[in-house]
VEXDREN-2710 file (C-alpha; in Angstrom, 1 decimal):
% VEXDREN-2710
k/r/px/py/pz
1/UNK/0.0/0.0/0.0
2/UNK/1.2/3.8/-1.1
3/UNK/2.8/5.2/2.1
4/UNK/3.4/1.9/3.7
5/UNK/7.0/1.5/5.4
6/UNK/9.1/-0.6/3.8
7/UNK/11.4/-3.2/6.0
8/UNK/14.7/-3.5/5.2
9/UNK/15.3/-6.8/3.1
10/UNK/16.9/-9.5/4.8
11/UNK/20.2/-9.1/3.0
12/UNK/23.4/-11.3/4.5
13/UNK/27.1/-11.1/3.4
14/UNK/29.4/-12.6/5.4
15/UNK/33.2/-14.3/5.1
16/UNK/36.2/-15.0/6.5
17/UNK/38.7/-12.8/6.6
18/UNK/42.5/-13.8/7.0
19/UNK/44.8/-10.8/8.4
20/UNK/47.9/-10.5/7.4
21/UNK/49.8/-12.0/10.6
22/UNK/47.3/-15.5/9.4
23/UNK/44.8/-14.2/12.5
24/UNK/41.6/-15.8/10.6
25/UNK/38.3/-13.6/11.6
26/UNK/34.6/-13.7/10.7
27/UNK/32.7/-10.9/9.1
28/UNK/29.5/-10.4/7.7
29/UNK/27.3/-7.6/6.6
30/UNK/23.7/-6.8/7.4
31/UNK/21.2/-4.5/6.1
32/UNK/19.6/-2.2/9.0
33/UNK/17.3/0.0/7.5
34/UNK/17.1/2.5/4.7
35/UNK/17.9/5.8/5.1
36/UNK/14.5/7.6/5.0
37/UNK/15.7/10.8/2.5
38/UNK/17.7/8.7/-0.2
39/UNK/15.6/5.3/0.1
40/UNK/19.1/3.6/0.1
41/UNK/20.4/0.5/2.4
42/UNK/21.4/1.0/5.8
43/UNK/24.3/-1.4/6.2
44/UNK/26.2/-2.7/9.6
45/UNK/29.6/-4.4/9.2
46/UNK/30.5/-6.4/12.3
47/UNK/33.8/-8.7/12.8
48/UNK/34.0/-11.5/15.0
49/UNK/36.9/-14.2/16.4
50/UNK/34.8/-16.9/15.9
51/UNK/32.1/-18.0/13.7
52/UNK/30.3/-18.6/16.3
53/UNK/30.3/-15.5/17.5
54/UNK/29.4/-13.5/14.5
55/UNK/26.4/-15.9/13.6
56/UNK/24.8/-15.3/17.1
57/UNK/25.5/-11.5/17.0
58/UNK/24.0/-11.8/13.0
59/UNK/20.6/-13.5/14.4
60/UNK/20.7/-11.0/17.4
61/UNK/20.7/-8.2/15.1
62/UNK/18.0/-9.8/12.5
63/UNK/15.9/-10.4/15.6
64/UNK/16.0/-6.8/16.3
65/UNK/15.7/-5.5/13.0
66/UNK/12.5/-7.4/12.4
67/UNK/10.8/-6.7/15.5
68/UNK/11.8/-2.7/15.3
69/UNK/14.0/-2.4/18.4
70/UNK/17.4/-2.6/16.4
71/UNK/19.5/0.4/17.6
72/UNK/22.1/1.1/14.8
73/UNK/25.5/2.3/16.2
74/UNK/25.8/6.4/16.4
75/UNK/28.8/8.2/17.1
76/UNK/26.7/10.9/18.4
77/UNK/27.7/13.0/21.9
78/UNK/25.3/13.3/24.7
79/UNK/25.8/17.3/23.9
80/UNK/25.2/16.8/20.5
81/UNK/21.5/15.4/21.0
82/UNK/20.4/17.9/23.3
83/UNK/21.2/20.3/21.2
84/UNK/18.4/18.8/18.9
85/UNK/16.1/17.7/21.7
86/UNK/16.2/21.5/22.9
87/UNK/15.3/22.8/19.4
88/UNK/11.9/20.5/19.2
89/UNK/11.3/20.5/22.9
90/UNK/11.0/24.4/23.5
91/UNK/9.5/25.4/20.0
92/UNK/6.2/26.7/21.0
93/UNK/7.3/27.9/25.3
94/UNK/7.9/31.5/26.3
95/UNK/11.6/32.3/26.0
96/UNK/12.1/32.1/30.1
97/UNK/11.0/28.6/30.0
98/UNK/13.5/27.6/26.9
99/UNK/15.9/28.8/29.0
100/UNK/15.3/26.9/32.0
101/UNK/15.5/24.2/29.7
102/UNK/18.7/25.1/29.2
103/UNK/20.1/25.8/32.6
104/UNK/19.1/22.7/33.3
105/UNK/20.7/20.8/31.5
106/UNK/24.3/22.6/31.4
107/UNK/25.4/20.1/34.5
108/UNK/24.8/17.5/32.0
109/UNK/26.9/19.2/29.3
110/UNK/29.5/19.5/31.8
111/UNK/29.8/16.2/33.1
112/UNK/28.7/14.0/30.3
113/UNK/28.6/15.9/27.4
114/UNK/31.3/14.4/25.4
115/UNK/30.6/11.1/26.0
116/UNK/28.7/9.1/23.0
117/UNK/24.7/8.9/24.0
118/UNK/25.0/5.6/23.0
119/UNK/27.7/4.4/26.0
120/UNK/26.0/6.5/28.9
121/UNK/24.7/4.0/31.4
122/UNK/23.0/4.2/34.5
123/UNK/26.0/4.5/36.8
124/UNK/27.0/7.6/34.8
125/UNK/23.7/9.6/35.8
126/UNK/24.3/8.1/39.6
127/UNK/27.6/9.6/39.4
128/UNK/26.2/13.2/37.9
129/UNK/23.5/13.2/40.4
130/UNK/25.9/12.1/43.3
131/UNK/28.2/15.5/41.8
132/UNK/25.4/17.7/41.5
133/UNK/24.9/17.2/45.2
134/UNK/28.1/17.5/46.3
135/UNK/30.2/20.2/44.4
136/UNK/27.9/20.7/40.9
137/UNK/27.2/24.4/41.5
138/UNK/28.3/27.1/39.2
139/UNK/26.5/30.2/40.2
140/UNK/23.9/31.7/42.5
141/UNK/26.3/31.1/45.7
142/UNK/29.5/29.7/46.4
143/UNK/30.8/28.0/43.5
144/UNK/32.0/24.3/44.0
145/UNK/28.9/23.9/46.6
146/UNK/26.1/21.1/46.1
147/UNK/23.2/21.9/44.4
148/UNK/19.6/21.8/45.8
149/UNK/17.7/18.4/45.6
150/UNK/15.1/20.6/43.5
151/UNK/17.4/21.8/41.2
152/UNK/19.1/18.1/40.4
153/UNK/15.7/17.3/40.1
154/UNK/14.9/19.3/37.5
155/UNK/17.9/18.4/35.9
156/UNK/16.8/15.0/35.9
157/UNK/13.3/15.5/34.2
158/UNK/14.7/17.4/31.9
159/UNK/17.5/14.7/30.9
160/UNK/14.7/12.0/31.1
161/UNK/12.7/13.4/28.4
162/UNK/15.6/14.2/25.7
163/UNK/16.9/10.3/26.6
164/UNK/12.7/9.3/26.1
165/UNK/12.8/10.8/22.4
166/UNK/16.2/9.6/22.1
167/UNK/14.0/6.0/22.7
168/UNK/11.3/6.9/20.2
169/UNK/14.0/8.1/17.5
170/UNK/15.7/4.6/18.4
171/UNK/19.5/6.5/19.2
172/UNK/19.2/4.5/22.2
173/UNK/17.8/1.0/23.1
174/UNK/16.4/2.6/26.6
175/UNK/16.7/5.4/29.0
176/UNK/19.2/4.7/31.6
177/UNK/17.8/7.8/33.6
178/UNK/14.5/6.6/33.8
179/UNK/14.7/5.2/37.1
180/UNK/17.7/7.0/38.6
181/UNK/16.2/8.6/42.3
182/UNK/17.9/11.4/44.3
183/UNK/19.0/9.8/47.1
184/UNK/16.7/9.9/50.8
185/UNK/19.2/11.9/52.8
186/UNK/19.1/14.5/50.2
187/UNK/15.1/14.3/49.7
188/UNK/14.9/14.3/53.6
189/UNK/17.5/17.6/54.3
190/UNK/15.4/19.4/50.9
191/UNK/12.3/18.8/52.6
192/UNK/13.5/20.1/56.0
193/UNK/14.8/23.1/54.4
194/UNK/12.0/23.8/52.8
195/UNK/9.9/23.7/56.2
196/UNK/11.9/26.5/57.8
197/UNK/11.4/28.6/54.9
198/UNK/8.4/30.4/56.8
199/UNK/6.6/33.0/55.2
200/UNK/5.9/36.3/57.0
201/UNK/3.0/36.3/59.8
202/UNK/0.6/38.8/60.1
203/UNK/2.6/41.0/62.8
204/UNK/5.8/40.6/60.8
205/UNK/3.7/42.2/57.4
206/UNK/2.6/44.9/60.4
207/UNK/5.9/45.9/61.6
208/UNK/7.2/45.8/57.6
209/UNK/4.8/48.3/56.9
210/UNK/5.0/50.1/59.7
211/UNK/8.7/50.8/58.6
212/UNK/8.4/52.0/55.0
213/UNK/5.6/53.9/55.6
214/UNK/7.6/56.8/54.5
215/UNK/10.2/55.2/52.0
216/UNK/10.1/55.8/48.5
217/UNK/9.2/51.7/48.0
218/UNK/6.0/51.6/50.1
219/UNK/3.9/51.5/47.3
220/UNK/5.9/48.5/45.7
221/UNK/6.4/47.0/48.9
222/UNK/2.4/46.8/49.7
223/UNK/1.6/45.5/46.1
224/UNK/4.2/43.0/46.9
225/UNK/2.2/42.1/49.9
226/UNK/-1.1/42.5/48.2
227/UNK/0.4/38.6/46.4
228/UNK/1.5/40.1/43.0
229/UNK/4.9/38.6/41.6
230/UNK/8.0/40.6/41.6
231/UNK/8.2/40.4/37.5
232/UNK/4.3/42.0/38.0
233/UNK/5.3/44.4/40.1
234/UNK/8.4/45.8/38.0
235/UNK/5.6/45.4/34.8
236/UNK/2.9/47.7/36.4
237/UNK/2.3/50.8/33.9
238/UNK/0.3/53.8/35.5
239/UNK/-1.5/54.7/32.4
240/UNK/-2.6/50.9/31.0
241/UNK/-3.0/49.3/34.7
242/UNK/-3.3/51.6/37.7
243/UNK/-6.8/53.3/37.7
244/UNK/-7.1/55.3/41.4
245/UNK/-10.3/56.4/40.5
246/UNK/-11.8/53.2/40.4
247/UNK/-9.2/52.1/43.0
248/UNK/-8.5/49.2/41.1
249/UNK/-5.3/47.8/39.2
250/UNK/-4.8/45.4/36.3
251/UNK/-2.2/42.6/35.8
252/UNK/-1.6/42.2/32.2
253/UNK/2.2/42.9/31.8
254/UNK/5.0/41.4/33.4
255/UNK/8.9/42.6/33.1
256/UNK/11.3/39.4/34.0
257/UNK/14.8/38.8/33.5
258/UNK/15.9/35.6/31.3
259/UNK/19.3/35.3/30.7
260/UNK/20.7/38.9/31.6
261/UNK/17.8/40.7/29.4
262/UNK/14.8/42.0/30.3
263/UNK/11.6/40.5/28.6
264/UNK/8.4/42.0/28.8
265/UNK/5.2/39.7/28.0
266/UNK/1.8/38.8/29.7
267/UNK/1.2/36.5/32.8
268/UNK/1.3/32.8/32.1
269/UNK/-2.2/32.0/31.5
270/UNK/-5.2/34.0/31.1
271/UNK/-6.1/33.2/34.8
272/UNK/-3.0/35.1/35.7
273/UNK/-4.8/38.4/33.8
274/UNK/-6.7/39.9/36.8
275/UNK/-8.5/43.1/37.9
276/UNK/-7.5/43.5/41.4
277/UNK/-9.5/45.9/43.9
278/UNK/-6.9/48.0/46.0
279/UNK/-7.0/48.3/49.7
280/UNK/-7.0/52.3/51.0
281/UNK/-3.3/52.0/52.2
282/UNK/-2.5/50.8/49.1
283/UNK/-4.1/53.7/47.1
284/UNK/-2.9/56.2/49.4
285/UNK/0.7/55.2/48.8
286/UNK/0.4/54.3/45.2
287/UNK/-0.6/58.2/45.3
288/UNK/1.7/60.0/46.8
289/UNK/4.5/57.8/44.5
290/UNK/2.4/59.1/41.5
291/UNK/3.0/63.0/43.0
292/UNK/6.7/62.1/44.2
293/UNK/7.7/60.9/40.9
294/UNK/6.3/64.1/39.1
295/UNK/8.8/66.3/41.6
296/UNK/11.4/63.8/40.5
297/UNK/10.4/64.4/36.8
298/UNK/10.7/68.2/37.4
299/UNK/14.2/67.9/38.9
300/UNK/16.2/65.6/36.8
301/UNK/14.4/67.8/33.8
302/UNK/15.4/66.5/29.6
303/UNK/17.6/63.3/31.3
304/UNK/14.1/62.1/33.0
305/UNK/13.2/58.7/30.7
306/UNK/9.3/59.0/30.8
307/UNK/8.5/55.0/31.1
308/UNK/5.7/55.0/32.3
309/UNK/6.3/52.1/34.9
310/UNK/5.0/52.4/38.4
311/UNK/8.3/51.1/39.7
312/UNK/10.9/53.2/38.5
313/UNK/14.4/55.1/39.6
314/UNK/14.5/58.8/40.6
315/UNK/15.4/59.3/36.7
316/UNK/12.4/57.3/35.4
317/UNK/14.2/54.1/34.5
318/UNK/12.3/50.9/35.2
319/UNK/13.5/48.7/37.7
320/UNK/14.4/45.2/36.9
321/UNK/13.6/42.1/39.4
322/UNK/17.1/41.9/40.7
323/UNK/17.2/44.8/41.5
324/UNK/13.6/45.1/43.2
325/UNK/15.2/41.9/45.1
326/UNK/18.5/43.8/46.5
327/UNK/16.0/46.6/47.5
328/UNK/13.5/44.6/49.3
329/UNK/16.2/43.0/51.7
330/UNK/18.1/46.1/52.6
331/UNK/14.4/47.3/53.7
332/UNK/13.9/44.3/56.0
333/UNK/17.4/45.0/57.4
334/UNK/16.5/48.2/58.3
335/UNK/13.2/47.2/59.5
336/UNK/14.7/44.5/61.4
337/UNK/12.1/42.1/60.4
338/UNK/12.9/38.4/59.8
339/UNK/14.4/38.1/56.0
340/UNK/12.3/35.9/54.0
341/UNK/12.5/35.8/49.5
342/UNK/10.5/38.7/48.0
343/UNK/8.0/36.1/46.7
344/UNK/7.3/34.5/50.2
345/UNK/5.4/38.1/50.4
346/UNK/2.9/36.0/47.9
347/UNK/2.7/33.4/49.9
348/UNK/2.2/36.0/53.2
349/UNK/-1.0/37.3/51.7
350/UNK/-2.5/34.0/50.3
351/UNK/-2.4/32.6/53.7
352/UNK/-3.8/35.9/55.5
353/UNK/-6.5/35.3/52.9
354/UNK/-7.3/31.4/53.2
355/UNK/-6.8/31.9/57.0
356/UNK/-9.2/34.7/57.2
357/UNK/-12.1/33.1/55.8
358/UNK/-11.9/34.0/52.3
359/UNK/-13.4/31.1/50.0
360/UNK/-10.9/28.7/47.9
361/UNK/-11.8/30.2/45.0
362/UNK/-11.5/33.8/45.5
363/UNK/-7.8/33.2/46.9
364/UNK/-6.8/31.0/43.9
365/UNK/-8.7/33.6/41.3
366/UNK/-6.9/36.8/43.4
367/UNK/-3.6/34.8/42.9
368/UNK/-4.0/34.4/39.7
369/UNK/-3.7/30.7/39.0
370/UNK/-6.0/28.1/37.0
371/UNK/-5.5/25.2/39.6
372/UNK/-7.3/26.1/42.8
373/UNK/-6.1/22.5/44.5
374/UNK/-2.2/24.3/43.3
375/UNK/-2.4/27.6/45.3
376/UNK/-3.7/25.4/48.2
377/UNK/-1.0/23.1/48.2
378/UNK/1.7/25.3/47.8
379/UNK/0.6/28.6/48.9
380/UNK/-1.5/28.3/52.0
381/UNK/0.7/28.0/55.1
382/UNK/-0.8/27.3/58.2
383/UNK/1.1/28.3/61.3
384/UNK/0.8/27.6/65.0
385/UNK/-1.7/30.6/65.0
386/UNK/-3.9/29.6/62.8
387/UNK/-4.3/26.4/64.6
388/UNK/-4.7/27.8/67.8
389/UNK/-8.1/29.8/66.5
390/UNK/-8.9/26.0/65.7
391/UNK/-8.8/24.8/69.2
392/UNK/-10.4/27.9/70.3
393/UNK/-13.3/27.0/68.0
394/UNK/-13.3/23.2/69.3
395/UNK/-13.7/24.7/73.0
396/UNK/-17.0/25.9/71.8
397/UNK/-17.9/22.4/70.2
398/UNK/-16.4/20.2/73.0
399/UNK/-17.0/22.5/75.8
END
């Protein structure tokens, strides 16, 4: 039938061969496949000692060849394959995701990127993850450090799917990272970690505000608080976003850093596009930034750069998240306040929300996010307070 898939032909040539030192060997030659632009034979030439030998190997590769699993031998590098992989695999993603890609895979590069794909085995990803662990970073803190289990993890996924189409594209017979695990002392410190990385309580967001009430960054600082992201913040335009009137502002543009550069898109789903109503603090301060800017405009005169971003330098130029990050910590120095990541300010007013009696639904649409059981699960962090107003309302039952 038209468009049917030819097999290759069972095709056999095989001999003995006499070397020149009278060392007698046995070859033959096999046809693999064809080559799927010119239509021509695929051919594999192996040599054996012994007859024996090459007539098992021959039935072995017939075998394989008839049943589709035949791998043919590639000289290709590990390196060289994710260089394709990346190209299909981040083809329709936002240009910060391709490059996480990326990242993530550069310990890879580093450790096994010359090697053939076809010889990595499973005790070569042991070995990267055991390195990653131990000494694999590069950057974002001391260099020659172990990396986080989260990050090795992500590493992982992202080799396991190049090494799955490597499968599919038969390159390889299987995926020797498929069941590679990080190991349970590293899972068990990641996890610990991650449970003393407390977000703010409701008297720490008090004394925080109290603090920069009269800084130049209240008005970022309290959106920050209010649970948008940092790139959000830094992509909040007065004209197209902030309406005072209406007390309201709109989150349709973010400004995030990928690779050094700033790129300016849209939130990643239409969920995260939301209308936000503004608490009276917040309007108050966004207000008298609106009025301090203008006297800043007036000052630096013809050098002011007109942006029009809400979060912008005493010359107008927009800020980028980096930079919004330095700032924020040298304000909970000087506040004194507990340091915690700028994003943990998110999680701060999610869990005033969910805590206070605010329905699922309103916290996971106020977020921003399409998965309600997602903001719950990662966003919502009870603390010791929270369960005390629990037993206080079990008195009432049990009492």
């Amino acid at each position: 039938m038209a468009g049917t898939p030819r097999a290759p032909p069972t095709r056999r040539s095989s001999s003995k061969i006499t070397l020149k030192d009278g060392t007698v060997r046995y070859r033959f030659v096999i046809d693999i496949s064809r080559d799927p632009k010119s239509d021509k034979r695929r051919q594999l030439t192996k040599t054996y000692d012994t007859k024996k030998e090459a007539r098992a190997e021959y039935a072995k590769i017939k075998h394989q060849t008839d049943e589709g699993t035949f791998v043919a031998p590639d000289k290709l590098t590990v390196s060289d394959w994710l260089d394709t992989w990346l190209k299909s695999a981040t083809i329709d993603v936002e240009k910060a995701t391709a490059a996480n890609y990326a990242d993530a895979l550069l310990p890879v590069r580093e450790r096994l990127g010359d090697r053939r794909l076809q010889q990595l085995d499973e005790e070569d990803i042991d070995s990267l993850v055991s390195w990653m662990l131990t000494s694999g970073r590069k950057r974002g803190g001391k260099v020659g450090t172990g990396l986080s289990a989260r990050s090795v993890q992500l590493t992982l996924g992202r080799l396991r799917s190049a090494l799955n189409v490597a499968v599919r594209r038969k390159l390889v017979a299987r995926n020797v990272a498929q069941y590679t695990q990080i190991p349970r002392e590293a899972r068990r410190k990641a996890a610990e970690a991650k449970a003393k990385r407390v977000p703010w309580s409701a008297d720490e967001v008090k004394t925080f505000v109290a603090a920069t009430r009269e800084h130049r960054l209240q008005a970022p600082m309290l959106l920050s608080l209010l649970g948008m992201r940092p790139a959000e913040v830094c992509g909040l335009r007065w004209s197209a976003d902030v309406d005072l009137v209406a007390k309201t502002i709109r989150v349709e543009n973010t400004r995030t850093l990928v690779e050094g550069e700033v790129e300016e898109k849209g939130p990643k789903s239409e969920k995260g596009k939301r209308t936000l109503p503004l608490p009276s603090p917040v309007v108050a301060a966004l207000k008298s930034l609106k009025a301090r800017q203008a006297q800043e405009k007036l000052v630096a005169g013809s050098v002011y750069l007109d942006s029009g971003y809400v979060l912008v330098d005493e010359q107008g130029a927009p800020w980028k998240t980096d930079k919004l990050r330095r700032e924020t910590y040298k304000l909970m120095a000087a506040a004194r306040v507990r340091k915690v990541r700028p994003y943990d300010a998110r999680h701060s007013c999610l869990t005033y929300l969910a805590t206070s009696g605010v329905p699922d639904v309103i916290v996971s649409a106020w977020a921003g996010h399409a998965d309600l059981s997602f903001t719950k699960r990662v966003y919502i962090h009870p603390n010791a307070e929270h369960l005390k107003e629990a037993a206080d309302q079990l008195d009432t039952l049990l009492g």
